[in-house]
VMD Tcl script that draws the C-alpha trace (Angstrom):
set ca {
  {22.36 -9.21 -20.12}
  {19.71 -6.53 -20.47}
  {17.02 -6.07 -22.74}
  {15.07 -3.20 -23.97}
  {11.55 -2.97 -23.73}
  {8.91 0.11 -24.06}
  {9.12 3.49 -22.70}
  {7.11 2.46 -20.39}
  {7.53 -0.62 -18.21}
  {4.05 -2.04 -15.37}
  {5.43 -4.04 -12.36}
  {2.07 -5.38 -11.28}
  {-0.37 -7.64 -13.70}
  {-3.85 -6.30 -11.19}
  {-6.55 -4.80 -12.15}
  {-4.91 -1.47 -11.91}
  {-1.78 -2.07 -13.86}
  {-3.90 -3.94 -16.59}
  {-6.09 -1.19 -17.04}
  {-3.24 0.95 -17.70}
  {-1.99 -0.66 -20.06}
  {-5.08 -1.54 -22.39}
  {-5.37 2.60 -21.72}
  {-1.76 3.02 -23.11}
  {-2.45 0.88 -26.01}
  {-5.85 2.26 -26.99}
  {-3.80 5.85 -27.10}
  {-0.96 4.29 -29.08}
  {1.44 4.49 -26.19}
  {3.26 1.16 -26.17}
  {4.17 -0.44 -22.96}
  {5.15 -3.74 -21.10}
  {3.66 -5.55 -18.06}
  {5.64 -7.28 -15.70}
  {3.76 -9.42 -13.19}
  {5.10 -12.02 -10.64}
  {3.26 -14.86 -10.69}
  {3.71 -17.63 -13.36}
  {0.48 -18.87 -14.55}
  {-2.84 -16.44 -13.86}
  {-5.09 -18.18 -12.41}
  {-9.01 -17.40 -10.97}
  {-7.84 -16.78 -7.70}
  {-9.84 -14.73 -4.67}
  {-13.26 -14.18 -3.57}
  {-15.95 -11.41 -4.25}
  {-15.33 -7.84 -5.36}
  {-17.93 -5.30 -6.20}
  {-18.09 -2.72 -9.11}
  {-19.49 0.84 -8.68}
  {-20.35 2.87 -11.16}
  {-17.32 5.04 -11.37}
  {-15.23 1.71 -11.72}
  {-17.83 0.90 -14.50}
  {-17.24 3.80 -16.45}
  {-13.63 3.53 -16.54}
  {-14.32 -0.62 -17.90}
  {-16.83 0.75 -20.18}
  {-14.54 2.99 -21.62}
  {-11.89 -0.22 -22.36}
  {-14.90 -1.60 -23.77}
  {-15.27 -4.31 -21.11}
  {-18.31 -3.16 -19.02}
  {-20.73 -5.82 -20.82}
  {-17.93 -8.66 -20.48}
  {-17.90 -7.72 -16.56}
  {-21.88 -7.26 -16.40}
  {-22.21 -11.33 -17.86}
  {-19.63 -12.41 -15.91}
  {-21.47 -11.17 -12.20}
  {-25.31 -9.73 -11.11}
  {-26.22 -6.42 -11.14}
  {-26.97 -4.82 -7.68}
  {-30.51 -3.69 -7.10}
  {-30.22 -2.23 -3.59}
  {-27.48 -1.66 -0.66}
  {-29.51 -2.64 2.45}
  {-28.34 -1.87 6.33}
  {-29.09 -4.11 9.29}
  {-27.68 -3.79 13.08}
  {-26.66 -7.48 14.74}
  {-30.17 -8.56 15.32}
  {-31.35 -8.57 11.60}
  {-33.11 -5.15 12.30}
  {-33.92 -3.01 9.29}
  {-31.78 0.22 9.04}
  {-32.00 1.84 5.57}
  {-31.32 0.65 2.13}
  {-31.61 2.47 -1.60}
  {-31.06 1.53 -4.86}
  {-27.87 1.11 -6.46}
  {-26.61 1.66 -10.00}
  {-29.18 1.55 -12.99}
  {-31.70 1.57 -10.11}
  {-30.96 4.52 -8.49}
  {-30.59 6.54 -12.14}
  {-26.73 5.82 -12.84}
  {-26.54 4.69 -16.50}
  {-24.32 2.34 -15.58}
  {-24.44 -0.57 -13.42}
  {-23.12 -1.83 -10.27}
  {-21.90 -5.47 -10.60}
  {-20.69 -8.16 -7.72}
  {-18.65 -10.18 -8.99}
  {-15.45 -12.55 -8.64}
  {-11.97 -11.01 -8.48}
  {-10.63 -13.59 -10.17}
  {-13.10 -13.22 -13.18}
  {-13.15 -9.84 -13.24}
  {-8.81 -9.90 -13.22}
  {-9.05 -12.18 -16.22}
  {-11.15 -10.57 -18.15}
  {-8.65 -7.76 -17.89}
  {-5.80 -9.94 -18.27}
  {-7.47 -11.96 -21.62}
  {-8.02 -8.24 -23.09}
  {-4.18 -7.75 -22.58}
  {-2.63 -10.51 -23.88}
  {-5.20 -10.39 -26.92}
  {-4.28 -6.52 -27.49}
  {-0.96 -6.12 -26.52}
  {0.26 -9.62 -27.29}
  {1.60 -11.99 -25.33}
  {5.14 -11.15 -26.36}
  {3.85 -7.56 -23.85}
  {2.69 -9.50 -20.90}
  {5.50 -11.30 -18.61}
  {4.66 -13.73 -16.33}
  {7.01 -15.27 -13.77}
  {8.83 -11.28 -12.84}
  {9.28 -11.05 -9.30}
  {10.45 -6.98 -8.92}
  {14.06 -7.63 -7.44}
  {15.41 -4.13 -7.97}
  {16.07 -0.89 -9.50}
  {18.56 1.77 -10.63}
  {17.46 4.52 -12.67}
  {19.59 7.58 -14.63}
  {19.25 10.52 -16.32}
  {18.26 8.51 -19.58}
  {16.34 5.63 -17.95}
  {15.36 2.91 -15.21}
  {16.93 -0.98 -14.97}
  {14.64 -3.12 -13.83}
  {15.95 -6.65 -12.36}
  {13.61 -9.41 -11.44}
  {13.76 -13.06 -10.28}
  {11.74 -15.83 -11.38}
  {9.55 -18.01 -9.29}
  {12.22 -19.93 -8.10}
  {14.58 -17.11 -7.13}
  {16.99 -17.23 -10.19}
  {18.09 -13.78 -11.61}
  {15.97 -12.89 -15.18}
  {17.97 -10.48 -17.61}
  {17.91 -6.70 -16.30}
  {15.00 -5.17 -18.67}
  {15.91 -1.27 -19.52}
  {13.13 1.24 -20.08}
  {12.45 4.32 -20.13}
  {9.35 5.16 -16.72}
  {8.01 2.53 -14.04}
  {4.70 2.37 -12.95}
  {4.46 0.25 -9.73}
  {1.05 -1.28 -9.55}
  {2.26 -4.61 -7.66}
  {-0.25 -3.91 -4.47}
  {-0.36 -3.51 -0.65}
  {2.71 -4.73 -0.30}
  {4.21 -3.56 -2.88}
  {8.13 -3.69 -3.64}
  {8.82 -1.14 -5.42}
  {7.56 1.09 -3.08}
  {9.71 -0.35 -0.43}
  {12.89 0.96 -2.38}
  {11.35 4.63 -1.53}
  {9.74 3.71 1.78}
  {11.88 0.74 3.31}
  {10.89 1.73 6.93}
  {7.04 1.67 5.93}
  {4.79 -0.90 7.32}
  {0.92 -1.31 7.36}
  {-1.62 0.50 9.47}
  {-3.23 -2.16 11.42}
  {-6.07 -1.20 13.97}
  {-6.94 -4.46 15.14}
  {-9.56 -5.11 12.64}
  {-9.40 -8.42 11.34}
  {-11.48 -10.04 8.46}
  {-12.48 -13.74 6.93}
  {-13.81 -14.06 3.58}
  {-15.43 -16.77 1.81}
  {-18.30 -17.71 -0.68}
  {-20.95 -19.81 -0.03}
  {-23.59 -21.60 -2.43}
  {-26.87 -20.37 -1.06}
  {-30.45 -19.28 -2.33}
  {-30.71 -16.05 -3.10}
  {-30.44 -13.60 0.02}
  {-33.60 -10.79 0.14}
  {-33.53 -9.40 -3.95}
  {-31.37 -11.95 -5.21}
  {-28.84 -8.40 -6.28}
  {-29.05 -6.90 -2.65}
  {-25.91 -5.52 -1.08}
  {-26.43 -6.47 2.26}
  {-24.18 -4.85 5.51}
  {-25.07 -5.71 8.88}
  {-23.75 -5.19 12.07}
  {-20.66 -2.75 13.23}
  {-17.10 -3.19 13.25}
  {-17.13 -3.27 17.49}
  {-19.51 -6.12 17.83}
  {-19.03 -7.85 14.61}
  {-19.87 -7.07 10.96}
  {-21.02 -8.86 7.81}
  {-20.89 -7.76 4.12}
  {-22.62 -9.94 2.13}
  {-24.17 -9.76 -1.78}
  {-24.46 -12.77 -4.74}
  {-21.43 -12.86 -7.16}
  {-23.07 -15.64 -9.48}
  {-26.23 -16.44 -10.27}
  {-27.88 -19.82 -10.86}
  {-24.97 -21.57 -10.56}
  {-26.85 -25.57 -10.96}
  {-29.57 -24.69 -13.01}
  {-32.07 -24.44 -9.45}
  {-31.40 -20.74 -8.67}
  {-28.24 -21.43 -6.42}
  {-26.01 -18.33 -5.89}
  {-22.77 -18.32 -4.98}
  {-22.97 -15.49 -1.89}
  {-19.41 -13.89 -1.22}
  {-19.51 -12.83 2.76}
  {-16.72 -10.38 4.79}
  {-16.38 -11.12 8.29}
  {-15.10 -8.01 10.32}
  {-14.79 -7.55 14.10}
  {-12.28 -5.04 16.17}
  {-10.58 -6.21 19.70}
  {-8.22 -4.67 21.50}
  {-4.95 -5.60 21.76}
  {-5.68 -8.46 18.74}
  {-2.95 -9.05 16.77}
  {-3.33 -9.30 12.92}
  {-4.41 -11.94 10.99}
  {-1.63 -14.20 9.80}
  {-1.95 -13.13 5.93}
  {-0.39 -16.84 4.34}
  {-3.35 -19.08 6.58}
  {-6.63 -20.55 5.22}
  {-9.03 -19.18 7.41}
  {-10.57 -21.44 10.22}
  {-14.38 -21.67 10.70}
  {-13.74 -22.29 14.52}
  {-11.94 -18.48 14.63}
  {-14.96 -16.49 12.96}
  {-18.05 -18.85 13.35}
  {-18.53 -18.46 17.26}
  {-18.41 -14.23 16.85}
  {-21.89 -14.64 14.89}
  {-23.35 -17.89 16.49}
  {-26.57 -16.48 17.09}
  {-27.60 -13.92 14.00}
  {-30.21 -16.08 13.38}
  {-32.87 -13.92 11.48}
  {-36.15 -14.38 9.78}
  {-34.60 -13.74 6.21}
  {-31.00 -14.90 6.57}
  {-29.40 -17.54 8.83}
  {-25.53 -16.43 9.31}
  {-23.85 -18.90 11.13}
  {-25.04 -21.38 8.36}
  {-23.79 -19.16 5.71}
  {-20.43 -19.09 7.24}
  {-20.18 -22.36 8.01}
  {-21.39 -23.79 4.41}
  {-18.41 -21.62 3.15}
  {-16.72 -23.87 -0.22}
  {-13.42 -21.93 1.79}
  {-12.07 -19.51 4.05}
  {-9.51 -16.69 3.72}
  {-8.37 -14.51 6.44}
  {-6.69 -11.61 6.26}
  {-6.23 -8.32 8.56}
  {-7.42 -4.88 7.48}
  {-5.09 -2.85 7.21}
  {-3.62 0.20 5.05}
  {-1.03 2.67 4.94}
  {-0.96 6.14 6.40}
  {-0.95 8.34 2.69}
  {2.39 9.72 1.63}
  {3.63 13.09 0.29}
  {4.88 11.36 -2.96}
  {4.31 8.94 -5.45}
  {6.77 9.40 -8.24}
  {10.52 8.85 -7.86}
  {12.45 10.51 -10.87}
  {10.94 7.84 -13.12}
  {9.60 5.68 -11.39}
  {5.73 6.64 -10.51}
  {3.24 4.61 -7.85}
  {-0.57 3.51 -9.05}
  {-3.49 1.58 -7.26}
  {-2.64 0.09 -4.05}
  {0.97 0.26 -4.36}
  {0.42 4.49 -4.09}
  {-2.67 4.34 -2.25}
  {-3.66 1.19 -0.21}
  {-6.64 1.92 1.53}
  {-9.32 -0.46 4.15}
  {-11.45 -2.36 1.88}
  {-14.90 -0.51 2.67}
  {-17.20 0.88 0.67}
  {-15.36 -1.15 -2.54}
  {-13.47 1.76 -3.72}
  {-9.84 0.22 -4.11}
  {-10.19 -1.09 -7.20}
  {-11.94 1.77 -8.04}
  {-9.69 4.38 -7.33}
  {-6.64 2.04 -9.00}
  {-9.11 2.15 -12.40}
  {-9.10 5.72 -12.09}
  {-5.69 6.04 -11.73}
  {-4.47 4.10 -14.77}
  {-6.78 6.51 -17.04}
  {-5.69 9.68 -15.40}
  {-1.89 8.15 -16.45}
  {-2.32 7.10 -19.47}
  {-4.03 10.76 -20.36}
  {-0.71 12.38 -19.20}
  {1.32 9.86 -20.62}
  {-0.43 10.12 -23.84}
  {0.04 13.71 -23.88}
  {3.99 13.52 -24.11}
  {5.42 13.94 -27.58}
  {8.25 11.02 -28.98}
  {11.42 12.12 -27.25}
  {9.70 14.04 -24.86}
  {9.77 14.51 -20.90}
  {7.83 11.35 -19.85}
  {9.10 12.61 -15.67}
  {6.28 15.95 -16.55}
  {3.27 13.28 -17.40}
  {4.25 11.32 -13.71}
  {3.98 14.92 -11.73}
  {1.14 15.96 -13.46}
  {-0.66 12.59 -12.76}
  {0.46 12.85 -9.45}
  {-1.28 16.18 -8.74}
  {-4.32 15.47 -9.37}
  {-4.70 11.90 -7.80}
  {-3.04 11.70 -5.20}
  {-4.98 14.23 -3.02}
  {-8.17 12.74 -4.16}
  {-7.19 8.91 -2.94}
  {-5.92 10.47 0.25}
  {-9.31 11.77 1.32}
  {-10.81 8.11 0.64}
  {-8.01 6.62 2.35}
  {-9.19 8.54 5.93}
  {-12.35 8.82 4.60}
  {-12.56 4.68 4.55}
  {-11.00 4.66 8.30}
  {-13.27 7.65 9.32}
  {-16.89 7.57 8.06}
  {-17.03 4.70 5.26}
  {-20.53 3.97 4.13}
  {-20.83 1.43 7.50}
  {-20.89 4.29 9.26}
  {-24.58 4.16 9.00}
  {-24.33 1.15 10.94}
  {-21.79 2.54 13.81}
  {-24.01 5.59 13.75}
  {-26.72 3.36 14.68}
  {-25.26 1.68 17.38}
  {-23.61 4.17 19.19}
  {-27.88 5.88 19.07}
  {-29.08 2.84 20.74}
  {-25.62 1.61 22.50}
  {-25.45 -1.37 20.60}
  {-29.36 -2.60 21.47}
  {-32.12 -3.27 19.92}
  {-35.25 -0.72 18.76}
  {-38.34 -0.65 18.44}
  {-38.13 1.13 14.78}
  {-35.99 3.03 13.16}
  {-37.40 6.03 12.82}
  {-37.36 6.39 16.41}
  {-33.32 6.38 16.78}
  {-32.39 8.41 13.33}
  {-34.49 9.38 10.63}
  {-34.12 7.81 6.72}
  {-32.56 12.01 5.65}
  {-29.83 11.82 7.75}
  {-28.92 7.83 6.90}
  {-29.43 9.21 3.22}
  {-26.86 12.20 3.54}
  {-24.06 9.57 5.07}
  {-24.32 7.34 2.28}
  {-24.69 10.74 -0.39}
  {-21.09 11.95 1.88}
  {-19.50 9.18 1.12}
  {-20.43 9.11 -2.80}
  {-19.05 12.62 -3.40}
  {-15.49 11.39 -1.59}
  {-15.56 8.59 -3.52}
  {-16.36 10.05 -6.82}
  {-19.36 8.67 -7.39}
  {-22.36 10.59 -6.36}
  {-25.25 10.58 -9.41}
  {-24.43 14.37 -9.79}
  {-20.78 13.85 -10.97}
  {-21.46 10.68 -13.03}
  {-23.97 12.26 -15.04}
}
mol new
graphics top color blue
foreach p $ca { graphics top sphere $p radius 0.5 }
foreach p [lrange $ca 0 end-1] q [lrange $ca 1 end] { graphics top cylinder $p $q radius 0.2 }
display resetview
């Protein structure tokens, strides 16, 4: 049996195929979302939201639902492995952006999208419990199959253009890349969040460290959590070895893997190996990404977020770029009159995204915005100064970070 939904069918419930759809609705476009899991839970750990990624929630009316829901960076602050002061400036509002930049919890800031679907859409738009199985498209449209949790077959849905937004490792991608696998580099990463007084500011965005030696990224995702100013502090572990193999993605993380690489940052505003160790849990995962590709779209079938562009997790652009895309597609998609080419709206998308998110995605294994910090090190090989000023000066920290912005798409001269 096969049922007909929208022109436009979303395998992927994220943040990227989400936003896509509330876009598609707002512009009258109607479409349905297809996402694997059964029930939507809070799931993850912290994610932060730059400006750029603000404007495109603002603009589904959802930037002040995101603000409550996290704290407002004040500052992004740099630090090599023995707590020494680098550089820092002030983010978002702070540093003249008229939005903000937010930390906050994936798993809030998913449902938030997710609540705005169901409640615009309705519910009878968003499918839980659609693993992507399959495909065959035609000159008149695209079958989708799917299983449910448990494996069984779902009825074949027909429509009439895919967007694959289901993630790193996505599916539907496989069907045009089954060779592909992930770039690892042997960097590997453990997440977690811990309940903690505030850190510096209370909103500061702290990275210390280098990815040879060890790095941590940490910054508040909650604030006064028991009514006595607790946090809840969201920390990334990174380190590089040679000839490491990747993190196994389906483990908890263990505190005896990543607590002995940082058992003695011990500084005079921030103890780490108690941070880590205080963790509620622990999530490991490798970093890893994909070399970019020379094509998204497929006839009708079109890639979006990760699943076209999965990129290391530095500098919090991901979701980012993914918010981007959905509003770039649903602009083209918009465009296309009833009965109309819909294939014209996925090339034109296409063309001007996908070699944007291919400079971030070398740009983020290149020079991300830690590349203050490797700068650093390699100045001093990897020991400590006396000050700063002595190894690099503040101008040429400020024009890495200022690189990186204008890459990214968010540099104060292009959001204004």
């Amino acid at each position: 049996m096969t049922q007909r939904t929208a022109d436009i069918a979303i395998v992927g419930g994220g943040i990227g195929g989400l936003a896509l759809a509330l876009h598609l609705h707002h512009r009258g476009v109607v479409c349905d979302v297809f996402e694997a899991v059964p029930q939507v839970n809070e799931i993850g750990v912290g994610i932060t939201v730059l400006p750029h990624a603000m404007r495109e929630l603002a603009a589904l009316g959802l930037a002040e639902s995101v603000e409550a829901a996290g704290i407002e960076n004040y500052e992004s602050v740099f630090y090599n492995r023995y707590g020494q002061f680098i550089y820092s400036e002030l983010r978002g509002r702070h540093a003249g952006y008229a939005l903000p930049e937010v930390g906050i919890h994936r798993g809030k800031l998913h449902k938030i999208l997710w609540d705005a679907a169901v409640q615009r859409l309705g519910a009878e738009r968003v499918h839980t419990g659609h693993r992507f199985a399959s495909l065959h498209q035609d000159e008149t449209g695209v079958t989708l199959f799917f299983t449910d949790a448990q494996g069984q077959t779902l009825p074949a849905v027909r429509t009439g253009v895919v967007v694959a937004a289901d993630g790193v490792n996505s599916a539907v991608r496989r069907v045009f890349y089954p060779n592909e696998k992930v770039a690892f580099n042997g960097i590997n990463t453990w997440r977690g969040v811990t309940r903690h007084k505030p850190i510096l500011t209370g909103k500061s965005y702290m990275r210390v460290g280098s990815i040879d030696t060890g790095k941590m990224v940490i910054y508040p995702i909650a604030d006064n959590i028991d009514g006595q100013g607790t946090q809840l502090i969201n920390w990334v572990a990174e380190i590089g070895l040679q000839n490491e193999s990747p993190n196994d993605w389906n483990r908890q993380g263990r505190l005896e893997d990543v607590l002995p690489l940082f058992k003695d940052w011990t500084f005079d505003w921030l103890n780490v190996p108690e941070l880590i160790a205080k963790a509620d849990s622990i999530l490991e995962y490798p970093m890893v990404d994909k070399d970019p590709v020379a094509q998204w779209t497929f006839g009708r079938v079109t890639l979006l977020g990760d699943a076209a562009h999965p990129m290391y997790p530095r500098g919090s652009n991901g979701s980012a770029q993914a918010l981007v895309d959905a509003r770039t597609l649903a602009d083209e998609l918009a465009q296309i009159p009833p009965g109309g080419d819909w294939v014209q709206a996925l090339h034109r998308y296409e063309t001007v995204r996908r070699p944007l998110t291919t400079q971030v995605v070398l740009t983020n294994r290149s020079t991300p915005p830690d590349f203050i910090n490797i700068k650093v090190d390699e100045l001093t090989q990897g020991k400590p100064f006396r000050h700063i000023d002595d190894v690099i000066s503040q101008a040429e920290l400020r024009q890495i970070s200022e690189d990186y912005k204008k890459i990214a798409g968010f540099s104060l001269q292009t959001m204004k």
